[in-house]
C-alpha positions in Angstrom: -59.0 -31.1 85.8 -61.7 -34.3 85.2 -63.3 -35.6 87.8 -61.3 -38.9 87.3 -58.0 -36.9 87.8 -59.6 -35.3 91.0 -60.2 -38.7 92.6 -57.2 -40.3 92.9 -55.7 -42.8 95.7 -52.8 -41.9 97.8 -50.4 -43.3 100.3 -51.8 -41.9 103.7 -48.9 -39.9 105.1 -50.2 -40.4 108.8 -50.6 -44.1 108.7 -48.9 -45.2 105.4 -51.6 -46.9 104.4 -52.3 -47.4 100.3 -55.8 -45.7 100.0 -57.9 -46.6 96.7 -60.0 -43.9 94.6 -63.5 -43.6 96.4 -66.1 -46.1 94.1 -69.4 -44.1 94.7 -68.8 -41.1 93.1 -67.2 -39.0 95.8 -63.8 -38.2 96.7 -61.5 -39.8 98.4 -60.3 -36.9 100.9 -59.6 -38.8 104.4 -57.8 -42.1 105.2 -60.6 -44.8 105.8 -58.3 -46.8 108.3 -56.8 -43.6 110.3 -59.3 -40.8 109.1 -56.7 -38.4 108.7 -56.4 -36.3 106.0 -54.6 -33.4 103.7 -55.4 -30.1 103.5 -55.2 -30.0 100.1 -59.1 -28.4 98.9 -60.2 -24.8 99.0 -63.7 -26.3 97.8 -64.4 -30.0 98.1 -62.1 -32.2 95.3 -60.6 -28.9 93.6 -57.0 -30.1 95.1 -55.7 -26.0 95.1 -55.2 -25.5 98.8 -51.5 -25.1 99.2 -51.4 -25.5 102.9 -50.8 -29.2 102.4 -50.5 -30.0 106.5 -52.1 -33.1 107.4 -55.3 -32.9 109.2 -56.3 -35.0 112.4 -59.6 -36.1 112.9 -61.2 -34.3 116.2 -64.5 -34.8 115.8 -67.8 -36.6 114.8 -70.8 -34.1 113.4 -74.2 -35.4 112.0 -76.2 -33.2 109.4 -79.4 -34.1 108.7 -79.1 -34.4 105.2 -75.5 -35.4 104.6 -75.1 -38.0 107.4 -72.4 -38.3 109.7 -69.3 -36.0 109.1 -65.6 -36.3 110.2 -64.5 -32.7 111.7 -60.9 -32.6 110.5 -58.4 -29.7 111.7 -55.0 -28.7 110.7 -52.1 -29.0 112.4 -50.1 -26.5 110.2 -53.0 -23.8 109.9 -55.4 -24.3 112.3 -58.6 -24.6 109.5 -61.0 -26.8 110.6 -63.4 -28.8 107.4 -65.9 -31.7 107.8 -65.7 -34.5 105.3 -68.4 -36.9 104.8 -68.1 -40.4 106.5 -66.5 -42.7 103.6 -69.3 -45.8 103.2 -70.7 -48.2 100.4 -67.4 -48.0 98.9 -64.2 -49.9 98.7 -62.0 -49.2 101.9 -65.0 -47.6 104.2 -63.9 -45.3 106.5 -62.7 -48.1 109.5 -65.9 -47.9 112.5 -63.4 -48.6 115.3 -61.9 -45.0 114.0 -65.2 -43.8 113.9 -66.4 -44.9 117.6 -63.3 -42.9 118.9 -64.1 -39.4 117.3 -67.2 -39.3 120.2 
């Protein structure tokens, strides 16, 4: 699978929301105006999980080298992942979203 098929927008299935393809060279794994997301990746943008339960933002982590980091757990299995914070990109992850994870 290219990278371009990897990074594709979605409707958020939390929210509704029409998310766009991140713009910065990531991937687009979290809704930038709810922050939820799908557990859809075994490893970051491989798409192969088949879990597919939506995942609720619980959290707010920051590592030292990859900034702040949106602690996401499932509410079908339980598995908890941390996603980078969406910025410098079209649709940035929404700070009022952000403020609440503390």
């Amino acid at each position: 699978m290219s990278r371009k098929d990897e990074n594709k927008g979605f409707i958020c299935e939390h929210c509704g929301h029409k998310v766009l393809p991140m713009t910065n060279g990531g991937y687009r794994n979290h809704c930038p105006f709810c922050l939820y997301s799908k557990h859809v990746d075994g490893a970051p943008g491989d798409r192969r999980c088949l879990c597919n339960g939506l995942m609720e933002p619980v959290g707010l982590n920051y590592h030292s080298q990859k900034g702040f980091q949106i602690i996401h757990e499932c509410l079908r299995c339980g598995q908890r992942n941390v996603n980078k914070v969406a910025e410098r990109t079209v649709q940035p992850d929404e700070i009022d979203e952000l403020l609440r994870l503390f």
